[in-house]
C-alpha positions in Angstrom: 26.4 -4.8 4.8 23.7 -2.7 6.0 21.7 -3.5 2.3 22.0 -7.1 3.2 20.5 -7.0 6.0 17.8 -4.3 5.1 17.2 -7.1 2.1 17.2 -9.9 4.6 14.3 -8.5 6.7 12.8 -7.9 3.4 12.4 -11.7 2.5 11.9 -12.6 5.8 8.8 -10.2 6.3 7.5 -11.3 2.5 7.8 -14.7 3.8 6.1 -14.5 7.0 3.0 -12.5 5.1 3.2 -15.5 2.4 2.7 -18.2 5.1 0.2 -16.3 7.2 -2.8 -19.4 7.5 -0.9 -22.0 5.9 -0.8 -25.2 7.5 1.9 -26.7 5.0 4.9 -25.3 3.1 3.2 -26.0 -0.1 -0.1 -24.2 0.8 2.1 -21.0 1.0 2.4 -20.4 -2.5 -1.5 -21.0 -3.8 -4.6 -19.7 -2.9 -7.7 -21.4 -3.7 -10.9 -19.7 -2.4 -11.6 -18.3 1.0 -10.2 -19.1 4.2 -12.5 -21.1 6.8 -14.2 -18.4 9.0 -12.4 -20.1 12.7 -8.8 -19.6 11.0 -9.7 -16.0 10.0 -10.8 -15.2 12.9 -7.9 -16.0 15.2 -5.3 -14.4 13.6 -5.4 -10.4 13.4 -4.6 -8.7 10.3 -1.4 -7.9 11.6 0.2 -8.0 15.3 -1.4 -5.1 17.5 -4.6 -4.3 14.6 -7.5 -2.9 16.5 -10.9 -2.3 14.9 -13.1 -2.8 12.1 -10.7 -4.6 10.4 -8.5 -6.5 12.6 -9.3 -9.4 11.4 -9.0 -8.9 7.9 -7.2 -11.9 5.8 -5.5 -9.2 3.2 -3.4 -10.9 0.9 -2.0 -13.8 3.5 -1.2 -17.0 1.7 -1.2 -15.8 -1.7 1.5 -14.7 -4.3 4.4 -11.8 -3.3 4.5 -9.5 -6.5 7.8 -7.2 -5.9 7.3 -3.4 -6.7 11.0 -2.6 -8.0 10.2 0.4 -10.0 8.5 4.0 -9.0 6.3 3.8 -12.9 2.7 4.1 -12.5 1.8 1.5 -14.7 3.9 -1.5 -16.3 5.3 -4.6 -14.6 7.1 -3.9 -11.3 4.9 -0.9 -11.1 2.4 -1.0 -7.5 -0.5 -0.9 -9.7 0.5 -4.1 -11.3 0.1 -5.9 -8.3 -2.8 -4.0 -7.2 -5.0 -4.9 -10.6 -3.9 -8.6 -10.2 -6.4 -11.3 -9.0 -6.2 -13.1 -6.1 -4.6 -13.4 -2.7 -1.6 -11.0 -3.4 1.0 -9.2 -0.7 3.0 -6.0 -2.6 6.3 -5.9 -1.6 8.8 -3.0 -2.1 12.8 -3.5 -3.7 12.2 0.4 -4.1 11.5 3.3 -2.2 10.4 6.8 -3.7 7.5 8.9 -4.7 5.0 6.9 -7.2 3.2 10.0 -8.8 -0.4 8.4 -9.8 -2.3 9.6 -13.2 -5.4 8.0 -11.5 -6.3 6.3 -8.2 -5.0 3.2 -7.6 -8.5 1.1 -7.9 -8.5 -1.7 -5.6 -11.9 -3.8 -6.7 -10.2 -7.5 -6.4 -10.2 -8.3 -2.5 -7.3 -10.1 -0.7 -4.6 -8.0 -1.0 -2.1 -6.8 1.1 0.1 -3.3 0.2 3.4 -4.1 2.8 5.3 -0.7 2.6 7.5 -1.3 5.6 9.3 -3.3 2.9 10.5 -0.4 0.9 14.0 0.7 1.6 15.1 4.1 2.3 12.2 6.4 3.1 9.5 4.5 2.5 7.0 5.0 -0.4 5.0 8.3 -0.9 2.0 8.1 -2.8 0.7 11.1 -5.0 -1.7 12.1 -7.8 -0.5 14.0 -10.5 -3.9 16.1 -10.9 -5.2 15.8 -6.8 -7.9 13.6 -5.7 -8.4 9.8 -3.8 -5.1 7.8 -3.6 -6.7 4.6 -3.1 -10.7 3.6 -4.5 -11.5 0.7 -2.4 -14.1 -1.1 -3.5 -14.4 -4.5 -2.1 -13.1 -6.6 0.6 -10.1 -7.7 2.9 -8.0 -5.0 2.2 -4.3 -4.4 4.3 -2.5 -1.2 3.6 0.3 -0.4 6.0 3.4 2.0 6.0 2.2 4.0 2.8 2.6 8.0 3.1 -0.1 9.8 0.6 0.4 13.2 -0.2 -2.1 15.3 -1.7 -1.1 16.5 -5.7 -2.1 19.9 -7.1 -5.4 21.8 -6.7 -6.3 24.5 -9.0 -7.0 27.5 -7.0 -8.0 30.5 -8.2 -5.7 33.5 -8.1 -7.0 36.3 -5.1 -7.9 39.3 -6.5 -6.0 42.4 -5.5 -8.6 43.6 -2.6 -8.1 39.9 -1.3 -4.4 39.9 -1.5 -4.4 42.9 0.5 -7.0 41.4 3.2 -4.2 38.2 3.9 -1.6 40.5 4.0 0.2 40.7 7.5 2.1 43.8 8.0 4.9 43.6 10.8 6.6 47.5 11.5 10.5 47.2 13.1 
């Protein structure tokens, strides 16, 4: 029961992103162009956004792509929907760790990455050899409800003398 409902208030928050500026029902599911500067700037991003950019359009009005697996790359993969062109919201049917060969280069503006949609946990982000997560480089960009966590950093191994400097003795 409790998976129908989680799916439920899945849909419903896709849909509610989908519609965002629309003025018709069949508006919802194209975008053409930009959004006319007075509409922008009366709705936030999302309810309570402060700042910079509150008022960013994200991927509102534009096509739902579903992220149902936890691949890197390949259809149904986040970075799918991230390449894509256009106004775009990601929506989660999984949750998990997504372990990234590269960062995740967002250069096509209007997008919107919804990970309060993922089930479970949520969605963890990581890249396999350390770095960025996310390269932003362009424009009305919403990211909400990702967790990033940092991937593996060759250190080099402390010599004896320093081994023996971090030590912390404790005497019962």
């Amino acid at each position: 029961m409790s998976k129908i409902i989680s799916r439920m208030m899945s849909l419903l928050t896709a849909f509610v992103l989908m519609l965002g500026n629309s003025t018709s029902a069949g508006a919802a599911f194209s975008y053409v162009g930009q959004l006319p500067q007075s509409q922008a700037v009366t709705l936030p991003a999302f309810p309570g956004a402060e700042g910079f950019g509150a008022n960013s359009i994200g991927g509102r009005g534009g096509i739902i792509y579903e992220v149902t697996n936890l691949n890197d790359t390949g259809t149904g993969s986040l970075r799918a929907c991230v390449e894509a062109s256009g106004a775009r919201t990601c929506v989660f049917r999984t949750g998990g760790l997504i372990v990234l060969q590269s960062a995740l280069r967002i250069v096509n503006p209007y997008i919107t990455i919804a990970g309060q949609t993922a089930p479970g946990g949520g969605i963890t982000l990581k890249t396999a050899s350390g770095g960025d997560i996310f390269s932003t480089q362009t424009h009305d960009v919403v990211i909400r409800y990702i967790t990033a966590r940092p991937g593996p950093v060759e250190k080099p191994m402390p010599t004896r003398s320093q081994k023996r400097h971090r030590a912390i003795q404790y005497h019962y």
